[in-house]
N, C-alpha and C positions, 0 to 999 in steps of 0.2 A: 504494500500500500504506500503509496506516494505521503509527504510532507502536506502537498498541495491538498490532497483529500483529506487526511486527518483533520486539518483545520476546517475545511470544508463539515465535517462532521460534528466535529465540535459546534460550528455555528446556526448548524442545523437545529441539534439537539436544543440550542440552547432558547431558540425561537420556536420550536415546535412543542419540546416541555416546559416552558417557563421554567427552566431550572434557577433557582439561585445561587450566589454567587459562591457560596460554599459547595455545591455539589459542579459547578465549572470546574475550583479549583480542584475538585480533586480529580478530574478530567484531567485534565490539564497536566495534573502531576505524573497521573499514571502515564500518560504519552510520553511528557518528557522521560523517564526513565526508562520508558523502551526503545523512543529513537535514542539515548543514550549509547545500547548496547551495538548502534551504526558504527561508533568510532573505538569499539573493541575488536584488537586485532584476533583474524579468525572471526568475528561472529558473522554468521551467513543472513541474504537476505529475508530467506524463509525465517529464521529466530525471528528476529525482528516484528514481521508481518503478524506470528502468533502471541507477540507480544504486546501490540497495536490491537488485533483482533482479539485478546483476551479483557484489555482494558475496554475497551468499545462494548463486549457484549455485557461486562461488570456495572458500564458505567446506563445501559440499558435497564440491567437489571433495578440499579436505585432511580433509575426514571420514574419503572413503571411501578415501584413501590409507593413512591414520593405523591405518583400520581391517583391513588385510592384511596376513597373517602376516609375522613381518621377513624369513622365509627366502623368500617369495615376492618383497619388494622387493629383496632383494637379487640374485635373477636377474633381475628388471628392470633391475636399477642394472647389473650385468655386460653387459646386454644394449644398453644404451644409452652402454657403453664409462666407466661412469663408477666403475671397479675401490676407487677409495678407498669411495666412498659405499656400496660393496657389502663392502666387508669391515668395516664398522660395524655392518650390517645382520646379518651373520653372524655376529660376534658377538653382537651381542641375541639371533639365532635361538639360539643356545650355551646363554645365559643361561638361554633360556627351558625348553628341553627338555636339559637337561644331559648325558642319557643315548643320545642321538642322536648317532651320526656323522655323519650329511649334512652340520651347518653347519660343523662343524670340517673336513671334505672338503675343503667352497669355501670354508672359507675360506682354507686352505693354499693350494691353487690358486691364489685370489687374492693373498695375498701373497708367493707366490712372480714373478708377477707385477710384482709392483710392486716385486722387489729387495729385500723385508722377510724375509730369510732365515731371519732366530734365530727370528722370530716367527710363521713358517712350518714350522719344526724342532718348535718348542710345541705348534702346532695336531697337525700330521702324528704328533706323539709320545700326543697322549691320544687321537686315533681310534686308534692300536695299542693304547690302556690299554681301551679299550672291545672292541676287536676285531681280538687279538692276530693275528691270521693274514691279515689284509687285505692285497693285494698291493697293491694303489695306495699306501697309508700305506708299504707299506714302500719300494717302487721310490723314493719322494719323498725317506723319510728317507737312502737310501741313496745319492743324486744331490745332498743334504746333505752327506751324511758326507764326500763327497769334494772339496767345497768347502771343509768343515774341514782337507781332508788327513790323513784319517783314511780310506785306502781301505781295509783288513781290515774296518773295522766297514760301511763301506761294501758291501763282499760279503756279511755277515753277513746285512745289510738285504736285498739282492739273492735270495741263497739263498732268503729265505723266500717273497717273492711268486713265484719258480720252480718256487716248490710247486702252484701254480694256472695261470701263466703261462706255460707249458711252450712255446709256440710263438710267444713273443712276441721277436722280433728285437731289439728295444730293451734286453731285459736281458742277450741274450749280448754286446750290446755294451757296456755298462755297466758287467758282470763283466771284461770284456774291458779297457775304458779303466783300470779298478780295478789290473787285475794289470800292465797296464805299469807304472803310475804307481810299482809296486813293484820292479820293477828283473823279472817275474816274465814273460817275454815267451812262453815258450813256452804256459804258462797261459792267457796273455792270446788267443795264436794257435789256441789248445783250441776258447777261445768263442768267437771271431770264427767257425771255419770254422762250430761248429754252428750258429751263428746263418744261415751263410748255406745250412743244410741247411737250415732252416725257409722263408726267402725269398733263394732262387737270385739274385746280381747285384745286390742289395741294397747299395744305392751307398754310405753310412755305412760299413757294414761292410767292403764292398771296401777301402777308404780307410782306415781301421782298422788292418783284417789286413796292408794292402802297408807302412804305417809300422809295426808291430811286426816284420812281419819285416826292413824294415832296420833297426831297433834290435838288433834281435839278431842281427844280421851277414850277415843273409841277401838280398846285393844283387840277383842277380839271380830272388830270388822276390818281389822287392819291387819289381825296373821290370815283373817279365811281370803281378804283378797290378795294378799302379796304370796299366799299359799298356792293358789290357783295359777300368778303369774307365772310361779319359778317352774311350775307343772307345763307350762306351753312349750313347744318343741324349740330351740333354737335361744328361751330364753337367757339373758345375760345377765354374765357372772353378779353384776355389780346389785341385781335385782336380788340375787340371792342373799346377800350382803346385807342387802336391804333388813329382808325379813330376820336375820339373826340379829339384825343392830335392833330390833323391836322387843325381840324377845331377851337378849340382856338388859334394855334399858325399862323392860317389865320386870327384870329380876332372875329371866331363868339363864342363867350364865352356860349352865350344863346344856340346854338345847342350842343355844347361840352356835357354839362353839360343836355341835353336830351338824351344825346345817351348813358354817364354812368349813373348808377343809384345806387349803391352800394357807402355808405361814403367812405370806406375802396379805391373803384377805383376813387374817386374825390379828396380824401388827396394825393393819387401816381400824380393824374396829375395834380394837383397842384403844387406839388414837381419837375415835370419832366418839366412843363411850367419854375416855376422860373429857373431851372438850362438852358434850352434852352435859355431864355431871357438875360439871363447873359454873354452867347457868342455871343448872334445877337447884343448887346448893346457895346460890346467891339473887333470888328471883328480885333482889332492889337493881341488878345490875340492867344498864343501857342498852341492851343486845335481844335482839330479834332472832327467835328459838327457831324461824323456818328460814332466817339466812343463815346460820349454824348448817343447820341441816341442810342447806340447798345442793350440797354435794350430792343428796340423794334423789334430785329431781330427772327427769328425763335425760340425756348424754343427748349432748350437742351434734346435729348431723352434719356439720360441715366438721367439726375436727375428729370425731369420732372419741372424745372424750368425755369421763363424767362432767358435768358443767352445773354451776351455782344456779339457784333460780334467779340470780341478779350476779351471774358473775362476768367475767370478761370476755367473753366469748358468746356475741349475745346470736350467731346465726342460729338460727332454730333452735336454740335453747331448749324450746321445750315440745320440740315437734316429732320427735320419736315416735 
């Protein structure tokens, strides 16, 4: 390929992509350092040509990158696991189309993701400024709210995606986690059962309902249901946990300790008895008995761990 063309090419590109001036210069660079290799003794003119024609199809390829929509690269960038790179993307996509909820969507999503929660609260709050009644915006901001520790405002959020949502298990349990966290258990027991009107044996919420009802005193409705849980095929470990952590903090230490059987779940509930015993022993103390125990609410489905009912990890918190 001739000098004459290269430039020729370069010019081309540069009027037919709008490239800017940082992706010229890196054009520009790449040629120069292959016509460079012209004035290396021995180097033949075919190197050269595949050197010119390596740069050309490279600098093609960030063309035709440069040149698709940001909200398309950024489901690229999610798709190829690279979440930071995709919530930059969805901001520009913001940028660009202001009046769009989609990019402020993903991007909530994403950085919810990635534990960016205020900045997550941000996005999720002006898709409700665009479109006040969206129940994802609101489920999001209200799985927020309760990371704030702010559960009423957190129902508030809840209520309203229930306006559309109506057989969605995730919010009666969400309502549900809301109203213990308030000391409000019967409430809490209300939305657990309708939730599990909607999906029968629905493990989250079994797990749920059998720790509100021993919060609210009610022991043997709380072994026959977390009974039944650990009984469903596939159930988890931490559910069994559960139920032993009920029957020592009833007293039967000897059953606890039959029903776990791994060190590893004897040392946790050893751990979670002392910290229990330490507010039932000091009931002047400041501490909210179902944020204590929020370990034992539904396991987060985006990280796939136990998670608080108001802890840091607010994706599906409580949607098990």
């Amino acid at each position: 390929m001739s000098r004459s063309k290269v430039i020729a090419t370069t010019q081309t590109l540069r009027v037919a992509r709008g490239l800017d001036a940082y992706w010229v210069l890196i054009l520009l660079t790449a040629i120069a350092l292959a016509l460079s290799g012209c004035a290396d003794v021995g180097a033949s003119e075919k190197t050269t040509a595949q050197k010119i024609a390596a740069a050309e199809t490279e600098m093609m390829h960030q063309a035709t990158e440069a040149s698709k929509p940001a909200l398309e690269r950024g489901d690229e960038a999610v798709a190829r696991g690279d979440r930071a790179a995709a919530v930059n993307f969805y901001r520009q996509a913001h940028d660009e189309d202001p009046n769009s909820p989609v990019p402020l969507q993903r991007l909530g999503e994403n950085e919810i993701a990635l534990g960016q929660y205020t900045q997550a609260y941000e996005a999720y709050h002006l898709v409700q400024v665009l479109k006040p009644t969206d129940p994802e915006a609101a489920f999001r901001l209200g799985e927020l709210m309760l990371v704030r520790g702010s559960p009423q405002a957190a129902i508030d959020e809840f209520s309203i995606a229930l306006q559309t949502r109506k057989d969605d298990p995730s919010l009666f349990s969400a309502i549900g986690v809301a109203y213990s966290s308030m000391g409000k258990y019967d409430l809490a027991i209300k939305n657990y059962r309708a939730g599990l009107a909607v999906v029968p044996n629905h493990m989250g919420l079994l797990n749920n309902l059998g720790m509100a009802q021993f919060l609210s005193g009610d022991y043997d409705g709380a072994v026959q249901t977390l009974t039944a849980l650990v009984a469903i095929p596939k159930s988890r470990p931490r559910y069994r946990r559960n139920l032993a952590f009920i029957e020592a903090a009833h007293g039967d230490m000897d059953k606890a300790r039959k029903i776990v059987t791994s060190d590893a779940d004897r040392a946790a509930l050893d751990a979670e008895l002392a910290a229990y015993r330490g507010v039932v022993n000091n009931p002047g103390q400041a501490v909210d008995r179902t944020a204590l125990m929020g370990i034992h609410f539904a396991p987060s489905a985006a990280t796939g761990g136990d998670q608080a009912a108001a802890s840091k990890a607010p994706a599906k918190v409580v949607a098990q």
